[in-house]
Every structure is written in structure tokens, then in C-alpha cells.
PDB file with SEQRES, HELIX, SHEET and CRYST1 records, atoms N, CA, C and O in Angstrom:
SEQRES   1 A   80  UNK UNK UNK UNK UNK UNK UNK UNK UNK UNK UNK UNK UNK          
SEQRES   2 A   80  UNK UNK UNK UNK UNK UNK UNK UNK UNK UNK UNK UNK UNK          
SEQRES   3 A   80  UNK UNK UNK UNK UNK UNK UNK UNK UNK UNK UNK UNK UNK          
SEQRES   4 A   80  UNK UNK UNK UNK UNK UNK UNK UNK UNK UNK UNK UNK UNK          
SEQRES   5 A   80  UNK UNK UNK UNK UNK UNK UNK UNK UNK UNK UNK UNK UNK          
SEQRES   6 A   80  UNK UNK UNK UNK UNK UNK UNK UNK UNK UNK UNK UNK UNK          
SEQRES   7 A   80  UNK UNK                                                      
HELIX    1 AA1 UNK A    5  UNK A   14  1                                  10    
HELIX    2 AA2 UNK A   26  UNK A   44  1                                  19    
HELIX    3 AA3 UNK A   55  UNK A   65  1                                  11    
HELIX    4 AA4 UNK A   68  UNK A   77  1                                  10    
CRYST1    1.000    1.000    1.000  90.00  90.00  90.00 P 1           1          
ATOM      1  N   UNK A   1       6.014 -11.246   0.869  1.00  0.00           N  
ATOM      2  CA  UNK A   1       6.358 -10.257  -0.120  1.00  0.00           C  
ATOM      3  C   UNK A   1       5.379  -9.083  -0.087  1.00  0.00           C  
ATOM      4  O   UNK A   1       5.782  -7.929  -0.228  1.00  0.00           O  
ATOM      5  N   UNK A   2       4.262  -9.343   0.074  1.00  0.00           N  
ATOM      6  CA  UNK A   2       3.182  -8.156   0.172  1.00  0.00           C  
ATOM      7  C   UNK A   2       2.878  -7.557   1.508  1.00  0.00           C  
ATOM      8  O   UNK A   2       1.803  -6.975   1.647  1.00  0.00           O  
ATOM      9  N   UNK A   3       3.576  -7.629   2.333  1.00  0.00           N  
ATOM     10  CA  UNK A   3       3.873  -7.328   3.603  1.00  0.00           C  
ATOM     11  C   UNK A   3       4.886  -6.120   3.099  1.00  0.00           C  
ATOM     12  O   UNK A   3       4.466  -4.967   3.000  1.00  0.00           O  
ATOM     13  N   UNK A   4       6.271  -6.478   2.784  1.00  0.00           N  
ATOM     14  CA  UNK A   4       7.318  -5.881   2.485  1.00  0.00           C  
ATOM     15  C   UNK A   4       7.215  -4.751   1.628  1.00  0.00           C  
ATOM     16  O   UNK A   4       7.892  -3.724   1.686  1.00  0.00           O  
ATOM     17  N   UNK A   5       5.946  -5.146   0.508  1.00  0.00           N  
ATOM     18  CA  UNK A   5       5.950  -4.029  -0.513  1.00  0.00           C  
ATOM     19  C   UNK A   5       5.096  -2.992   0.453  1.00  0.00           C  
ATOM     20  O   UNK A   5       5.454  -1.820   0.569  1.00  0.00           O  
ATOM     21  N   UNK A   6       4.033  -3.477   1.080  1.00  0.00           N  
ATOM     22  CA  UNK A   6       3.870  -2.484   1.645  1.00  0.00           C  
ATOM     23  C   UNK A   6       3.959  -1.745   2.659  1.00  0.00           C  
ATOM     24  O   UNK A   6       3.133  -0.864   2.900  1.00  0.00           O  
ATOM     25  N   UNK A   7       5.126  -2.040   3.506  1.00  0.00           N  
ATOM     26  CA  UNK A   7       5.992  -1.892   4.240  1.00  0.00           C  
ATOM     27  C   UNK A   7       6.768  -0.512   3.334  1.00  0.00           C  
ATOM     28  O   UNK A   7       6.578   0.633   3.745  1.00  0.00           O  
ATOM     29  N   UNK A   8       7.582  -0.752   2.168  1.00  0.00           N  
ATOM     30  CA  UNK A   8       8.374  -0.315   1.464  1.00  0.00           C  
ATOM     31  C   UNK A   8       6.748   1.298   0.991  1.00  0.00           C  
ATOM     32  O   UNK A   8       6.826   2.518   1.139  1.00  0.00           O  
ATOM     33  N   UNK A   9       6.151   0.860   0.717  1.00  0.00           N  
ATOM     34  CA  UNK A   9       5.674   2.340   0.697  1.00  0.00           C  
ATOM     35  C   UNK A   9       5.028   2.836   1.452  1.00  0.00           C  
ATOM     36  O   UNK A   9       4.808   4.039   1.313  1.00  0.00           O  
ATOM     37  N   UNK A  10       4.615   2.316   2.254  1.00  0.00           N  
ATOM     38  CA  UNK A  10       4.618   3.350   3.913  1.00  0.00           C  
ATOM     39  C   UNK A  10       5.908   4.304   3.860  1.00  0.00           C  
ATOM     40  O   UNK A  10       5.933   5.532   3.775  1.00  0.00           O  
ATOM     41  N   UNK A  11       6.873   3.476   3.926  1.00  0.00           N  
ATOM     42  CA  UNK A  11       8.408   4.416   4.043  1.00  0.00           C  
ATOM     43  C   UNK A  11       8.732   5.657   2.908  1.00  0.00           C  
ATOM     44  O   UNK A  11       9.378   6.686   3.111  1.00  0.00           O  
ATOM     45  N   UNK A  12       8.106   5.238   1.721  1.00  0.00           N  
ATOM     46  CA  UNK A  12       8.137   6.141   0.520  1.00  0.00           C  
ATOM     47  C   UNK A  12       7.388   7.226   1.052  1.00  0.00           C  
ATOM     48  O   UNK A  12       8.057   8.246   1.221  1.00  0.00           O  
ATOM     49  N   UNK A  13       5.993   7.302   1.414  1.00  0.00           N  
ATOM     50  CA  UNK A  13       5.257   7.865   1.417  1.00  0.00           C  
ATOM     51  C   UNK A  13       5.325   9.082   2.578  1.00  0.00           C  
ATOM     52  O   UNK A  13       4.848  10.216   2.623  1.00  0.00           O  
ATOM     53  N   UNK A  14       6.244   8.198   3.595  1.00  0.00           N  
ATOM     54  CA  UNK A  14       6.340   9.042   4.758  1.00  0.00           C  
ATOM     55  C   UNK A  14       7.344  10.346   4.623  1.00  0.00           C  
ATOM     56  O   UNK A  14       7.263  11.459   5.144  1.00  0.00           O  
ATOM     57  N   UNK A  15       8.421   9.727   3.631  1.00  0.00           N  
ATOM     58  CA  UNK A  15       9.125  10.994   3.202  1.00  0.00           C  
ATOM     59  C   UNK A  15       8.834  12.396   2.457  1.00  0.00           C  
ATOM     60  O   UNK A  15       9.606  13.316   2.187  1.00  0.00           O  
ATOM     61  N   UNK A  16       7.007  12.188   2.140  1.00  0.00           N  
ATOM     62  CA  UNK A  16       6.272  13.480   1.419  1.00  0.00           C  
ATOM     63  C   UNK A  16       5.818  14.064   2.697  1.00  0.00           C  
ATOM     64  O   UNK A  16       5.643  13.381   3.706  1.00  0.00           O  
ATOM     65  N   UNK A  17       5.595  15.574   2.626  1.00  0.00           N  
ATOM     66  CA  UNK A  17       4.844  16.032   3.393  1.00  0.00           C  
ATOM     67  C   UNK A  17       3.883  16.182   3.063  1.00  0.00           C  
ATOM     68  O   UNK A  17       3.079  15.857   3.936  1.00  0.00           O  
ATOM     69  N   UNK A  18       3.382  16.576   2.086  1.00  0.00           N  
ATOM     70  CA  UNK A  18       2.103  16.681   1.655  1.00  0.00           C  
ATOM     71  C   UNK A  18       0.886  15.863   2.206  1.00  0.00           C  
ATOM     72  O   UNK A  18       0.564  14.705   1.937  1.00  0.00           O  
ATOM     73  N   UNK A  19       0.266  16.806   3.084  1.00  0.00           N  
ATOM     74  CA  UNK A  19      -0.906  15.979   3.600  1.00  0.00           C  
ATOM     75  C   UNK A  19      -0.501  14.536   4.770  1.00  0.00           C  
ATOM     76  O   UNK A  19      -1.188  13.554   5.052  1.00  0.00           O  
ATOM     77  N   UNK A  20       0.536  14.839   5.124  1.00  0.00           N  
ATOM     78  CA  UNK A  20       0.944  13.557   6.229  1.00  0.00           C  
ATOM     79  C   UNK A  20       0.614  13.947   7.191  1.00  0.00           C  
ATOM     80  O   UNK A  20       1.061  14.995   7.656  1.00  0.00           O  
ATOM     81  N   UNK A  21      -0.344  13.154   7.825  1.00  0.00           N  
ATOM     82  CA  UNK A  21      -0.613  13.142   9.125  1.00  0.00           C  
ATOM     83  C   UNK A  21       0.255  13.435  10.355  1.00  0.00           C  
ATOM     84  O   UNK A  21       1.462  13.418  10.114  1.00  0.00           O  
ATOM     85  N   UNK A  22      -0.100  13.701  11.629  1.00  0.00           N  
ATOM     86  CA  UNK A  22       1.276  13.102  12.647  1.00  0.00           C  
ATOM     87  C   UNK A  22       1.435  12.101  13.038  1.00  0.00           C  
ATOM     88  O   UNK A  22       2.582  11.910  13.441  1.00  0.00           O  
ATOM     89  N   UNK A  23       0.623  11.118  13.136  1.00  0.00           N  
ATOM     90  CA  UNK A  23       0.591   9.809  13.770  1.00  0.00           C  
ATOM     91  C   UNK A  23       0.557   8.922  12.447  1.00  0.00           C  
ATOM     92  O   UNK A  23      -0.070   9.106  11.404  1.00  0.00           O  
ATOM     93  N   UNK A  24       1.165   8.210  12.704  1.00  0.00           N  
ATOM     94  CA  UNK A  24       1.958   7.180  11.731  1.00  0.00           C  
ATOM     95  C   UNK A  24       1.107   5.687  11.251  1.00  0.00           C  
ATOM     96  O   UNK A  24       1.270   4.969  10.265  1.00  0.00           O  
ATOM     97  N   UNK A  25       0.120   5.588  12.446  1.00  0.00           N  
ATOM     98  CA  UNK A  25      -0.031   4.113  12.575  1.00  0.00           C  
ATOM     99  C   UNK A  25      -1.439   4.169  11.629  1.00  0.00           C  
ATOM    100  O   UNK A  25      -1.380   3.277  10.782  1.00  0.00           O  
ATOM    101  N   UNK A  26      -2.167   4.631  11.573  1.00  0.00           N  
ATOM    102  CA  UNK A  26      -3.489   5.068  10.332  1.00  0.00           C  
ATOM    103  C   UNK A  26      -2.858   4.650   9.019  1.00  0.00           C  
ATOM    104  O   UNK A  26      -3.316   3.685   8.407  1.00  0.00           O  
ATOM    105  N   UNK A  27      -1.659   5.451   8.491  1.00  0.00           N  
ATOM    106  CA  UNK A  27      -1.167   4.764   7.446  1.00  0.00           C  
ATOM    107  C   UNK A  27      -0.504   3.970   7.072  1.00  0.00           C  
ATOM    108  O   UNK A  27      -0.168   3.570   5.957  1.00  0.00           O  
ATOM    109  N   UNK A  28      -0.170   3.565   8.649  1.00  0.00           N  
ATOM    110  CA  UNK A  28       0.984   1.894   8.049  1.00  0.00           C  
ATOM    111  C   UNK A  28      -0.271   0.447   8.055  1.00  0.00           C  
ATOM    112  O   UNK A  28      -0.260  -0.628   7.454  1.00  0.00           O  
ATOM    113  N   UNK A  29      -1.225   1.041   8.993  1.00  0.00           N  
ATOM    114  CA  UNK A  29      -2.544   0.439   8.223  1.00  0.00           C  
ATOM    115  C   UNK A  29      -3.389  -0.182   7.351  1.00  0.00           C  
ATOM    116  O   UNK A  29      -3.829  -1.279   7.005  1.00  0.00           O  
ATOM    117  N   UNK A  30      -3.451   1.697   7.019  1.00  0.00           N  
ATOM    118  CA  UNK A  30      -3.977   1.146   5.354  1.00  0.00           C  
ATOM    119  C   UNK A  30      -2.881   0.691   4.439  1.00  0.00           C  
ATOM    120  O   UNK A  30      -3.259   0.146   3.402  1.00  0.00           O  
ATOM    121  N   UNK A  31      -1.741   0.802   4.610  1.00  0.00           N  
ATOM    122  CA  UNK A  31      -1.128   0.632   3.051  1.00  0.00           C  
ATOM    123  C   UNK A  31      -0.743  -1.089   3.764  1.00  0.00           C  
ATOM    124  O   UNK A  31      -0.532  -1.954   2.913  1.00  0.00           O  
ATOM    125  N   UNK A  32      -0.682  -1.433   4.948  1.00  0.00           N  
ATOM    126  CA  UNK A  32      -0.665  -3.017   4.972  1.00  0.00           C  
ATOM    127  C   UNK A  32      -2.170  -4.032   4.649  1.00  0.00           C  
ATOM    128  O   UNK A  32      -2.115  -5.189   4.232  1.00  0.00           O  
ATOM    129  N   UNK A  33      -3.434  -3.290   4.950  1.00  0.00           N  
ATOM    130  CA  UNK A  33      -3.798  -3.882   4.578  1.00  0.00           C  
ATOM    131  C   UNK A  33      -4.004  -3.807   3.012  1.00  0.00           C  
ATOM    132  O   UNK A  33      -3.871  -4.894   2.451  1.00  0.00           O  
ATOM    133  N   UNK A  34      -4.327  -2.648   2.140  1.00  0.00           N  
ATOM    134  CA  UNK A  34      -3.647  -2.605   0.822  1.00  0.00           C  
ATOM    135  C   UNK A  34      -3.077  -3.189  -0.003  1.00  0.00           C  
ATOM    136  O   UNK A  34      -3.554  -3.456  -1.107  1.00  0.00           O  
ATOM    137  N   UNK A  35      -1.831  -3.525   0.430  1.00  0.00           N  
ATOM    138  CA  UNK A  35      -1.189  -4.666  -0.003  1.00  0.00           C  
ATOM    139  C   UNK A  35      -1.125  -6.215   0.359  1.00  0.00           C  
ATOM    140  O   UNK A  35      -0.378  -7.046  -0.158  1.00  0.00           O  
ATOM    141  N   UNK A  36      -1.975  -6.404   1.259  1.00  0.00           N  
ATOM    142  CA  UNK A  36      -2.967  -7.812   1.619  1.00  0.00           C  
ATOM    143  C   UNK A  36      -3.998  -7.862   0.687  1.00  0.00           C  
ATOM    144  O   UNK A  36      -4.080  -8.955   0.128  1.00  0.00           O  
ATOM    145  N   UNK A  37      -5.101  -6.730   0.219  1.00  0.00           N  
ATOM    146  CA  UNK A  37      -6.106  -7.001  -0.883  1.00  0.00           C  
ATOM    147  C   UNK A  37      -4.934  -7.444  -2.133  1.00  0.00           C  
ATOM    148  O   UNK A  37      -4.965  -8.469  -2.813  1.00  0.00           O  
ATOM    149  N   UNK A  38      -4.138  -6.576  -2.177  1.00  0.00           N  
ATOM    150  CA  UNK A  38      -3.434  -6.510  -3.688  1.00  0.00           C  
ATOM    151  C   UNK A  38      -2.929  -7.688  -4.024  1.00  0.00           C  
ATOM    152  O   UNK A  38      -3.009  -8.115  -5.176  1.00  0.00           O  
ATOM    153  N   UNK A  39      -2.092  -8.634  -2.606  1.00  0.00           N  
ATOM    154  CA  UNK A  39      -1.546  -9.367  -2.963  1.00  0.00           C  
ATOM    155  C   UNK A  39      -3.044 -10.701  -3.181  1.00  0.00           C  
ATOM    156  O   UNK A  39      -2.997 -11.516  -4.103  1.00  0.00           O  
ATOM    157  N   UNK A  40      -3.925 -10.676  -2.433  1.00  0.00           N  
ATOM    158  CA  UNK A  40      -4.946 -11.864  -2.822  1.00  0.00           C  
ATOM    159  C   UNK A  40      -5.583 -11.431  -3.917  1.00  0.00           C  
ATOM    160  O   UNK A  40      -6.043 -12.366  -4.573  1.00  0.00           O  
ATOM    161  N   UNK A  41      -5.872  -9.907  -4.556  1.00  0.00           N  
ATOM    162  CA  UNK A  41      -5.996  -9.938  -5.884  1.00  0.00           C  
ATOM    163  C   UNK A  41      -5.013 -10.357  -7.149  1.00  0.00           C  
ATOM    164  O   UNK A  41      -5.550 -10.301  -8.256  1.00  0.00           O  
ATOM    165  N   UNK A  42      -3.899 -10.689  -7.108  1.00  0.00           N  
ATOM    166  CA  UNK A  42      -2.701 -10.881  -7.795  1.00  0.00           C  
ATOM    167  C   UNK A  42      -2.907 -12.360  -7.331  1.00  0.00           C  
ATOM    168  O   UNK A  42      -2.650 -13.112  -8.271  1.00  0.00           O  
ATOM    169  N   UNK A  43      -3.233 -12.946  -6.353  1.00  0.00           N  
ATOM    170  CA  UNK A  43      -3.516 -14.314  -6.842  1.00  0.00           C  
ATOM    171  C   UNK A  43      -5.031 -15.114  -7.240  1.00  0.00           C  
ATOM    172  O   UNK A  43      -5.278 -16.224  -7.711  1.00  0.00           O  
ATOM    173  N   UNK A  44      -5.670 -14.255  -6.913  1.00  0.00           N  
ATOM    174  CA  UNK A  44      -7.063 -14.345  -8.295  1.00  0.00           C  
ATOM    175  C   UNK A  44      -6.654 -14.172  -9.527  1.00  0.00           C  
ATOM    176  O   UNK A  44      -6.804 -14.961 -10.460  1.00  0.00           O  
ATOM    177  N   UNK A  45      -6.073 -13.020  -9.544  1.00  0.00           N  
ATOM    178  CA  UNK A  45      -5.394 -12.962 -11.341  1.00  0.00           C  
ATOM    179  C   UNK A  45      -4.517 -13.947 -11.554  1.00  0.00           C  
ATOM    180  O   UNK A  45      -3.941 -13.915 -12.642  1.00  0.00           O  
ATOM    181  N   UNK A  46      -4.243 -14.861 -10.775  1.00  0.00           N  
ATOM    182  CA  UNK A  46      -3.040 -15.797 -11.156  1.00  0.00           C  
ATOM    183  C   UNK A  46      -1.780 -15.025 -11.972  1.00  0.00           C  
ATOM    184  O   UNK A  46      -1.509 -15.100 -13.170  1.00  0.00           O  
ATOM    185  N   UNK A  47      -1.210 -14.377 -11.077  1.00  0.00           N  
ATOM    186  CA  UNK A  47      -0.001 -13.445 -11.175  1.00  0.00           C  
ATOM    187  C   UNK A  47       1.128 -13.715 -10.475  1.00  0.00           C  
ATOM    188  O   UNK A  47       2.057 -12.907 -10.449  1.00  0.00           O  
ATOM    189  N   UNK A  48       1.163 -14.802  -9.877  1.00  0.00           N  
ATOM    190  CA  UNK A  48       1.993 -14.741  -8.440  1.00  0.00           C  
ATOM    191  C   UNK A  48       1.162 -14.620  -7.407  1.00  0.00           C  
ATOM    192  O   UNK A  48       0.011 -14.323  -7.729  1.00  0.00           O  
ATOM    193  N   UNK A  49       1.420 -14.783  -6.011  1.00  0.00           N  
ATOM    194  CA  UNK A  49       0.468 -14.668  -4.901  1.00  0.00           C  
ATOM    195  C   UNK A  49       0.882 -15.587  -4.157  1.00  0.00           C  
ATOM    196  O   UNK A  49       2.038 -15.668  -3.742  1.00  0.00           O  
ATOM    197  N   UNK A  50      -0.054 -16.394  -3.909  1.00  0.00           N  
ATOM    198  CA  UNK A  50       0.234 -17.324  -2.570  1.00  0.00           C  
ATOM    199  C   UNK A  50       0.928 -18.432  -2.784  1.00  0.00           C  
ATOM    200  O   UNK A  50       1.459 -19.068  -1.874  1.00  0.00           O  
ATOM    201  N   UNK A  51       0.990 -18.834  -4.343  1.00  0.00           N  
ATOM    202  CA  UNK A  51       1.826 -20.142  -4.628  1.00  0.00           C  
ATOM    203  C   UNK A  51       3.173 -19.978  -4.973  1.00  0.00           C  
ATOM    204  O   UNK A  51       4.041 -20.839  -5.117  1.00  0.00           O  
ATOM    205  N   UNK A  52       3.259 -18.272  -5.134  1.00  0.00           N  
ATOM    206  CA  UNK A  52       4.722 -18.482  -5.545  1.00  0.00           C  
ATOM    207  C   UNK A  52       5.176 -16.819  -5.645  1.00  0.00           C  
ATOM    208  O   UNK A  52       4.621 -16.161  -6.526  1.00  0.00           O  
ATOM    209  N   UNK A  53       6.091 -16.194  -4.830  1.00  0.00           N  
ATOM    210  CA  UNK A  53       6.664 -14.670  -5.102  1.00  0.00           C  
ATOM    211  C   UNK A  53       6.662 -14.511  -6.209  1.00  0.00           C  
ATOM    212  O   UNK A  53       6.791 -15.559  -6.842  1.00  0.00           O  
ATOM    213  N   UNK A  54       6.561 -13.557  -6.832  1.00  0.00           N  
ATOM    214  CA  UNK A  54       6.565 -12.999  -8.031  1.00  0.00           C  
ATOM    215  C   UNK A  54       6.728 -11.694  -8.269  1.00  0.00           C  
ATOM    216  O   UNK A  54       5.711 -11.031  -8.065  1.00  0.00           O  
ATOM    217  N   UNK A  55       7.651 -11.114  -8.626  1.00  0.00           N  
ATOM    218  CA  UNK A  55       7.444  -9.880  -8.937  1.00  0.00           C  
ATOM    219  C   UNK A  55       6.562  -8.738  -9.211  1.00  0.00           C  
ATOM    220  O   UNK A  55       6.540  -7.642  -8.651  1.00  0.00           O  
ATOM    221  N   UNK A  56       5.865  -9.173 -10.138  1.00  0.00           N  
ATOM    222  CA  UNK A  56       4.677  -8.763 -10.743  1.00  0.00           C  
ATOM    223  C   UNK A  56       3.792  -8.615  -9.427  1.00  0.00           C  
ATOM    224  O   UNK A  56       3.314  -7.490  -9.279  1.00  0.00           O  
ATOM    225  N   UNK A  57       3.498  -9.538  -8.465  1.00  0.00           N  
ATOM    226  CA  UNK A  57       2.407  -9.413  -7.326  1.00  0.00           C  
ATOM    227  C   UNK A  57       2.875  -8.374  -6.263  1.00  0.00           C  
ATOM    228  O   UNK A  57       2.029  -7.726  -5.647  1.00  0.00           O  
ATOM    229  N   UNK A  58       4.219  -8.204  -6.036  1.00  0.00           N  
ATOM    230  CA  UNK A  58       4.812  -7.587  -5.419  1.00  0.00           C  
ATOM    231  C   UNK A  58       4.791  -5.895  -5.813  1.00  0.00           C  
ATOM    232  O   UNK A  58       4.692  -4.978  -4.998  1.00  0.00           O  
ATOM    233  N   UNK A  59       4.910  -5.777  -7.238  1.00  0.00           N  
ATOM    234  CA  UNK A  59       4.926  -4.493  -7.844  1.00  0.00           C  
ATOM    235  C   UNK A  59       3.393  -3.815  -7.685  1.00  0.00           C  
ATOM    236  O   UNK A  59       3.094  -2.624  -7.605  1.00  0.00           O  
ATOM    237  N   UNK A  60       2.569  -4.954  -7.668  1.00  0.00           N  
ATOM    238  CA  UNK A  60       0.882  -4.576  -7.800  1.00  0.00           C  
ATOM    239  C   UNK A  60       0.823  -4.025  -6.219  1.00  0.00           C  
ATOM    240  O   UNK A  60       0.227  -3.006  -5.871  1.00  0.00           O  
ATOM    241  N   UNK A  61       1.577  -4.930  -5.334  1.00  0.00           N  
ATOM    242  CA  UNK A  61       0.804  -4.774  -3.784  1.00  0.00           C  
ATOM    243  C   UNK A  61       1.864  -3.099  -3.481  1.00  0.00           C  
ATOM    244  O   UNK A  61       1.544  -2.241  -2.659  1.00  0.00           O  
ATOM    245  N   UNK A  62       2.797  -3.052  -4.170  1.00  0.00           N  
ATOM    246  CA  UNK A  62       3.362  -1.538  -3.530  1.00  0.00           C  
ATOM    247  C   UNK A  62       2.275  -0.422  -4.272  1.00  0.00           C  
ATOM    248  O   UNK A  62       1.680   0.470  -3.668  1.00  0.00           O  
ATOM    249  N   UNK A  63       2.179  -0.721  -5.756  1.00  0.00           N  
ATOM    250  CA  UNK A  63       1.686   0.425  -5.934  1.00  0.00           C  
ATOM    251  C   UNK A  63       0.174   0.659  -5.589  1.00  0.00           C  
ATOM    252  O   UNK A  63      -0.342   1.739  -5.303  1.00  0.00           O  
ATOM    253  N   UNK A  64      -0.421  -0.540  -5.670  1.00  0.00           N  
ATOM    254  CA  UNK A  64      -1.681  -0.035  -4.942  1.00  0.00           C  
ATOM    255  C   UNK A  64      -1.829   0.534  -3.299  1.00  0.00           C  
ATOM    256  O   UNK A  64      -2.782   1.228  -2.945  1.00  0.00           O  
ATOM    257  N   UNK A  65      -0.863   0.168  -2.500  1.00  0.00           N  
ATOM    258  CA  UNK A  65      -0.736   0.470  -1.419  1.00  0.00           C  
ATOM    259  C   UNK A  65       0.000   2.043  -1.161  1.00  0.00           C  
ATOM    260  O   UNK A  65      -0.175   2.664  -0.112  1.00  0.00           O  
ATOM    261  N   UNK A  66       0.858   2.566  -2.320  1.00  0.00           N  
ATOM    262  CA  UNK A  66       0.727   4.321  -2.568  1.00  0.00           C  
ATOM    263  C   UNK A  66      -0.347   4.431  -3.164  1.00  0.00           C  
ATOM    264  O   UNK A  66      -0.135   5.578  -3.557  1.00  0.00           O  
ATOM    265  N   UNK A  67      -1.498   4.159  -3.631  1.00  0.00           N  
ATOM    266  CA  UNK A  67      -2.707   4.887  -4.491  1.00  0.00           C  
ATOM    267  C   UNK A  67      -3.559   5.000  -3.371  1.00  0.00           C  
ATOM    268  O   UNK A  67      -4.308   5.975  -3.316  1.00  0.00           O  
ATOM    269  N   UNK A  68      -3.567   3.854  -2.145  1.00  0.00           N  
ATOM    270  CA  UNK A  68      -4.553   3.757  -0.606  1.00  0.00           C  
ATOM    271  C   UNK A  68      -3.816   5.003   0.169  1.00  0.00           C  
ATOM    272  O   UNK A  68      -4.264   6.045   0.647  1.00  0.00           O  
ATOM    273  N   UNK A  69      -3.013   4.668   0.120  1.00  0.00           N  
ATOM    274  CA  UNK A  69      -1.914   6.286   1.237  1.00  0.00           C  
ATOM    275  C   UNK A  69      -2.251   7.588   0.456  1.00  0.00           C  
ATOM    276  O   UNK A  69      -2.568   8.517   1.199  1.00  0.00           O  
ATOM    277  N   UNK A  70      -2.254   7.877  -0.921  1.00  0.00           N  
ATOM    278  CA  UNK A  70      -2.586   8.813  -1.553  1.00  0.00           C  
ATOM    279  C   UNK A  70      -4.115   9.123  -1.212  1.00  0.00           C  
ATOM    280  O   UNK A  70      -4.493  10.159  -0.665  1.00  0.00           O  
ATOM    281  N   UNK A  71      -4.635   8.459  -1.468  1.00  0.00           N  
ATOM    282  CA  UNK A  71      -6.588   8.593  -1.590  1.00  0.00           C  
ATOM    283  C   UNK A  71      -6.352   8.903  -0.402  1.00  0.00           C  
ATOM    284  O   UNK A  71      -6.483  10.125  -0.338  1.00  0.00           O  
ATOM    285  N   UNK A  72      -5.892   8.222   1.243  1.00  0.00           N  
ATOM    286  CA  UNK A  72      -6.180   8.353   2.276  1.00  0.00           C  
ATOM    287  C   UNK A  72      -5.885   9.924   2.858  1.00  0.00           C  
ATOM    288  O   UNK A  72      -6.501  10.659   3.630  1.00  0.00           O  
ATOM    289  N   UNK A  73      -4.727  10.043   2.151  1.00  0.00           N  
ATOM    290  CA  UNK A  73      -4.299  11.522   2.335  1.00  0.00           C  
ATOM    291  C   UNK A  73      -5.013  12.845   1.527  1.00  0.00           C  
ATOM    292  O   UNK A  73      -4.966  14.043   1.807  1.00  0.00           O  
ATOM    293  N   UNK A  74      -5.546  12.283   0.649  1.00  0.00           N  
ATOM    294  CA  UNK A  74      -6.282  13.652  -0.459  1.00  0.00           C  
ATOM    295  C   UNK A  74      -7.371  13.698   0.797  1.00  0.00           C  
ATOM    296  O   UNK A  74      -7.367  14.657   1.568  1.00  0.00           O  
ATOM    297  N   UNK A  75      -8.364  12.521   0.956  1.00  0.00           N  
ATOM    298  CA  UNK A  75      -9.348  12.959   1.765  1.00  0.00           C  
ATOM    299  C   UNK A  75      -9.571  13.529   3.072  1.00  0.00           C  
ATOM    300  O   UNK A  75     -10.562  13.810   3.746  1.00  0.00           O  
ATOM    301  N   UNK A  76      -8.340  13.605   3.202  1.00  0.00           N  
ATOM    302  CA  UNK A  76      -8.042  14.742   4.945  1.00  0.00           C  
ATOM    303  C   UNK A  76      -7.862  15.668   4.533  1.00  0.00           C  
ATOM    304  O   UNK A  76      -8.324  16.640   5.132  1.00  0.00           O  
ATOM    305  N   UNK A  77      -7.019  15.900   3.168  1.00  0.00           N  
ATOM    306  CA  UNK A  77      -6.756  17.289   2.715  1.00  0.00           C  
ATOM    307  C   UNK A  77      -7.965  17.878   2.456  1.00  0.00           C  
ATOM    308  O   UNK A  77      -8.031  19.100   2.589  1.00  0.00           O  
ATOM    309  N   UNK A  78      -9.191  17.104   2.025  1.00  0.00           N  
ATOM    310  CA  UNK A  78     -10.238  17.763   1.711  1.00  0.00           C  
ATOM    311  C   UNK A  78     -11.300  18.107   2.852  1.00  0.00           C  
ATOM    312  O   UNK A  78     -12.203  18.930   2.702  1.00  0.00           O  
ATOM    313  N   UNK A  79     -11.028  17.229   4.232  1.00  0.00           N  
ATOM    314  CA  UNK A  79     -11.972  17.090   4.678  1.00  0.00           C  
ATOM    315  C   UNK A  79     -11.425  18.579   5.875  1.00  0.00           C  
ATOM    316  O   UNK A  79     -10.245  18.617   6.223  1.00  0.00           O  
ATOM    317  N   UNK A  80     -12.346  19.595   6.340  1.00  0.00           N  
ATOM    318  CA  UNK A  80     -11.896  20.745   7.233  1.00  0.00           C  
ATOM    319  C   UNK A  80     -11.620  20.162   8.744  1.00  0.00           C  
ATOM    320  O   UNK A  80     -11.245  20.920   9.639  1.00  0.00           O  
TER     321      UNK A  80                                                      
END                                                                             
């Protein structure tokens, strides 16, 4: 499931231009591994995780994995 979510916003993300790179594979990257922290943080929180899909873990691992693609992208925008 946290594969998929962040799978699913790689694809979101790729449809902005804003600050998108050309090469693709930097951010399918970060937002997979992203949603690998998110999803083993969602099962520290005992939210769902490794014992059992859950929504809730799934919703955590997409959106933190657009906040990693976002940050990743502000800081190119910033950097000359």
C-alpha cells in the first residue's frame, strides 16, 4: 500500500510544472522512499502498517510523499 501511495503521487506531482525537473527518477525516489518512512512511521503510531492496510497509513504515506516532492522541488527552485 505505501508503495502505491507513493507511486500515486509521483504521478500527481508530475502533472505540475512548477519546479519539475527533467529527469524523473530523483523524484520517484524520494517520494518512494517517503512513503517507506511514512508507512513504518504509521506503524510505530500503530495506525495500520505492516499488520494490516489501512487507510489512514496509506493517506499518511501519499501525503507525506507530496510534502518530500514539494520540499525537494522548492530547494532547486532556490538553489541557482
Amino acid at each position: 500500500m505505501w508503495a502505491i501511495a507513493g507511486a500515486g503521487a509521483f504521478a500527481l506531482s508530475r502533472l505540475s510544472r512548477a519546479g519539475r525537473p527533467e529527469g524523473w527518477v530523483l523524484e520517484a525516489s524520494v517520494s518512494l522512499m517517503a512513503a517507506a518512512a511514512a508507512g513504518l512511521a504509521a506503524t510505530a503510531l500503530d495506525f495500520g502498517g505492516l499488520q494490516e492496510p489501512d487507510w489512514r497509513a496509506g493517506t499518511f504515506a501519499f501525503l507525506v510523499s507530496l510534502g518530500a516532492i514539494g520540499l525537494t522541488r522548492a530547494v532547486r527552485l532556490i538553489q541557482p
